[in-house]
N, C-alpha and C positions, 0 to 999 in steps of 0.2 A: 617435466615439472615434478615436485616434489610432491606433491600428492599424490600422485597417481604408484608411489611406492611405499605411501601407508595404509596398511589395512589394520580392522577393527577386529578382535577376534569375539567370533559368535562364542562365547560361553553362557553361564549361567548368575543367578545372582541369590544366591543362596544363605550369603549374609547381608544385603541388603538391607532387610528389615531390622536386623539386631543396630546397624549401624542406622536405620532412618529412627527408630524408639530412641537409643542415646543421645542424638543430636535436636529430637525434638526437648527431651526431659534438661538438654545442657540449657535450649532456649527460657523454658521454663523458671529452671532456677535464678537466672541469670537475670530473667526480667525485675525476679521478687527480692533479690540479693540486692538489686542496682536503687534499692528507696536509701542505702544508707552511702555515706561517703566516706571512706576508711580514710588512713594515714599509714602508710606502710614506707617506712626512713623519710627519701624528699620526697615522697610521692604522694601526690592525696587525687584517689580517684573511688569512683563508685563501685561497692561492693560487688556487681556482677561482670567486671573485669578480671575479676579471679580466676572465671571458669568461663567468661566467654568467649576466648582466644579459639579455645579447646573446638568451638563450630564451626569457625573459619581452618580450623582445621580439616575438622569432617570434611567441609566445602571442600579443601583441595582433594581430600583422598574421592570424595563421590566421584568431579568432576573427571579427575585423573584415571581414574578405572573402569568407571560405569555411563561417563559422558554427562553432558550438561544436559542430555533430555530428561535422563533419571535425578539427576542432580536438580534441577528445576522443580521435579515434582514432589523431592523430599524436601524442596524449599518452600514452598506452598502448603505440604501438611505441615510445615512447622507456624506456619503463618495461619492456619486455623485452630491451632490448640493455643498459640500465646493470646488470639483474639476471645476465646470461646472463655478462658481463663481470666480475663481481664471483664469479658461480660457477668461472668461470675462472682467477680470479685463486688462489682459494681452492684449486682441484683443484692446481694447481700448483706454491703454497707447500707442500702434505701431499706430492710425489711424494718422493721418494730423492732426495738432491744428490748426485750426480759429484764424485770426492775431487777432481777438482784444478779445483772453483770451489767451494770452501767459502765463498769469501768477497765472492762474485757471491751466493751463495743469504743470507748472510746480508745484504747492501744491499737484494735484494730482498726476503724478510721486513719489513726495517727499512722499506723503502717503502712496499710493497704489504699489509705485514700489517693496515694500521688500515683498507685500504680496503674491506672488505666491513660493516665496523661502518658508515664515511663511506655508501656507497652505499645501508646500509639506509635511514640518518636521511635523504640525500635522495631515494628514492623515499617515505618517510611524508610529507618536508615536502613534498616539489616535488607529490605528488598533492593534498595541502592546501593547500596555495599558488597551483597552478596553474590547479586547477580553481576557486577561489577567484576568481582573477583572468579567468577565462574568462567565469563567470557573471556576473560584476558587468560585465565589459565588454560581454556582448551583452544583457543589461537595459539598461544603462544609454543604449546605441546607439539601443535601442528609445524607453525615455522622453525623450531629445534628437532623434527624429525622424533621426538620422542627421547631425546637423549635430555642430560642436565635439568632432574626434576627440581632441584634448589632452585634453580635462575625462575623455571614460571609460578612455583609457592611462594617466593619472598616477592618478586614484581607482582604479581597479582596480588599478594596481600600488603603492601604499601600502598597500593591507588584501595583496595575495598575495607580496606580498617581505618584507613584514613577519613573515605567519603562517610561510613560508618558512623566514626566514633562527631565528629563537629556535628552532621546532619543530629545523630542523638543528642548533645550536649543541648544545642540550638534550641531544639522541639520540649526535652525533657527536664531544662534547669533555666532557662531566660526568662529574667524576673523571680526567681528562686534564689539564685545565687549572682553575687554580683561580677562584671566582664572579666574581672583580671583573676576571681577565681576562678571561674568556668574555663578559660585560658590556658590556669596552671591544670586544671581534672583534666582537659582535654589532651595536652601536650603528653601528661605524665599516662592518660590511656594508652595514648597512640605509640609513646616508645613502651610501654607493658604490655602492648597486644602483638608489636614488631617482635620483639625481644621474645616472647616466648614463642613465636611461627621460629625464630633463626633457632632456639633451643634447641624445638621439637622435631626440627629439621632432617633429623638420624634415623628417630622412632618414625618420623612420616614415610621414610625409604621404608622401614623396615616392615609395615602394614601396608605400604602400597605391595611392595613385593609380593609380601605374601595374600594379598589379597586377589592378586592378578595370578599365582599361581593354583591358589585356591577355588576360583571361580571362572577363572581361563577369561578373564574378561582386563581389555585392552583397548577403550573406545580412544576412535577419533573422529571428535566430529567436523568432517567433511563434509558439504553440502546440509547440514544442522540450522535450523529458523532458528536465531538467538534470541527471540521475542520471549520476554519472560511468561504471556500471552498465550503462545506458540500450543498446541501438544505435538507438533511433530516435530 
C-alpha cells in the first residue's frame, strides 16, 4: 500500500509561530475590513477579501508542512483572538459615550456595530471552510504520494472558499443586502479568493520548500483524528 512508503520527517518548527501571529493578525484585519463592500471593475465584494485569500493560504502551507494537527491548533488560536476581538468591540460600543465625542461614538457604532454579527458568520464559515480545506489537502497529499502540490491547494481550496465564502455571505449580509446582490458579492468573492490561490500558486511552492528545508518538517497525516475537536 501506499502508505506504508510515506514517512513524516521528525524536524523542528522553528517558524511556526512567526507563521501562526500572521495568519491570526490576516484573520483579524479581514474581519474589520469586511463592514465595508468595495467595487473593484465588475466586481463588488467585501473589503476583507483583499487580504483574506492570503489565510487559506497559510492553511495550505501549515497543513502541507507541519500537518493538520498543528494546523488545527493554529486554526483555533485564530478562532479565539477574532472572538476575544469582536467581545471587545461589543464591550465598548455598550460603555457610556463622553459628551464631547458623540460623534466619534456614533462612526464607531456605524463601523464597528455590524462586526460582531461579520465575526460570528466568519468563525461558523472559516471553521467550515477551513477545516474543510485542511482535510482535503492532507488526504489528498497522502493519495498523490506527496508529488503535484498545485492539484491539492487549488481542489482543496475550491470545496473551503467556496463553503467559506456563501456560509459568510448567508450569516453576515441576509436581510442587509438584497439576494441578487449578495449573489453577485458572493460569486465575485469566490472567483477573487480562487484566483488569487491559482496566482500565488509559485510563491506557495516557493515557501513550502523552503520551509520544509528550513525546519526539515514533511508531515503526513497517516492515522491523524480529523475531528476538528481532536488534539491528537
Amino acid at each position: 500500500m501506499i502508505d506504508k512508503k510515506l514517512k513524516s520527517l521528525p524536524g523542528n518548527s522553528s517558524l511556526l509561530d512567526i507563521i501562526t501571529g500572521t495568519f491570526v493578525a490576516v484573520l483579524l484585519i479581514s474581519n474589520i475590513a469586511s463592514s465595508k463592500i468595495v467595487q473593484f471593475g465588475p466586481f463588488s465584494f467585501d473589503g476583507g477579501t483583499i487580504l483574506f485569500p492570503l489565510a487559506y493560504i497559510f492553511g495550505d502551507v501549515l497543513t502541507e508542512v507541519y500537518g493538520y494537527k498543528k494546523s488545527r491548533r493554529v486554526i483555533w488560536t485564530g478562532f479565539f483572538w477574532i472572538a476575544a476581538a469582536a467581545a471587545l468591540f461589543g464591550l465598548v460600543a455598550s460603555l457610556p459615550t463622553a459628551s464631547d465625542s458623540l460623534e466619534l461614538a456614533a462612526a464607531f457604532s456605524m463601523i464597528f456595530g455590524l462586526v460582531p454579527r461579520i465575526v460570528a458568520a466568519s468563525m461558523i464559515a472559516y471553521f467550515l471552510g477551513e477545516f474543510s480545506n485542511s482535510f482535503l489537502l492532507a488526504k489528498i497529499k497522502i493519495w498523490t504520494a506527496g508529488k503535484a502540490l498545485w492539484v491539492r491547494t487549488i481542489s482543496s481550496t475550491l470545496v473551503g472558499e467556496g463553503v467559506d465564502t456563501f456560509v459568510f455571505l448567508m450569516i453576515a449580509f441576509w436581510g442587509v443586502f438584497p439576494p441578487d446582490l449578495l449573489w453577485t458579492i458572493g460569486l465575485s468573492n469566490y472567483i477573487f479568493k480562487v484566483g488569487t490561490e491559482v496566482l500565488f500558486t509559485p510563491i506557495t511552492y516557493i515557501i513550502v520548500n523552503w520551509l520544509k528545508k528550513v525546519d526539515q518538517q514533511d508531515v503526513y497525516d497517516i492515522g491523524t483524528n480529523f475531528s476538528p475537536f481532536s488534539s491528537n
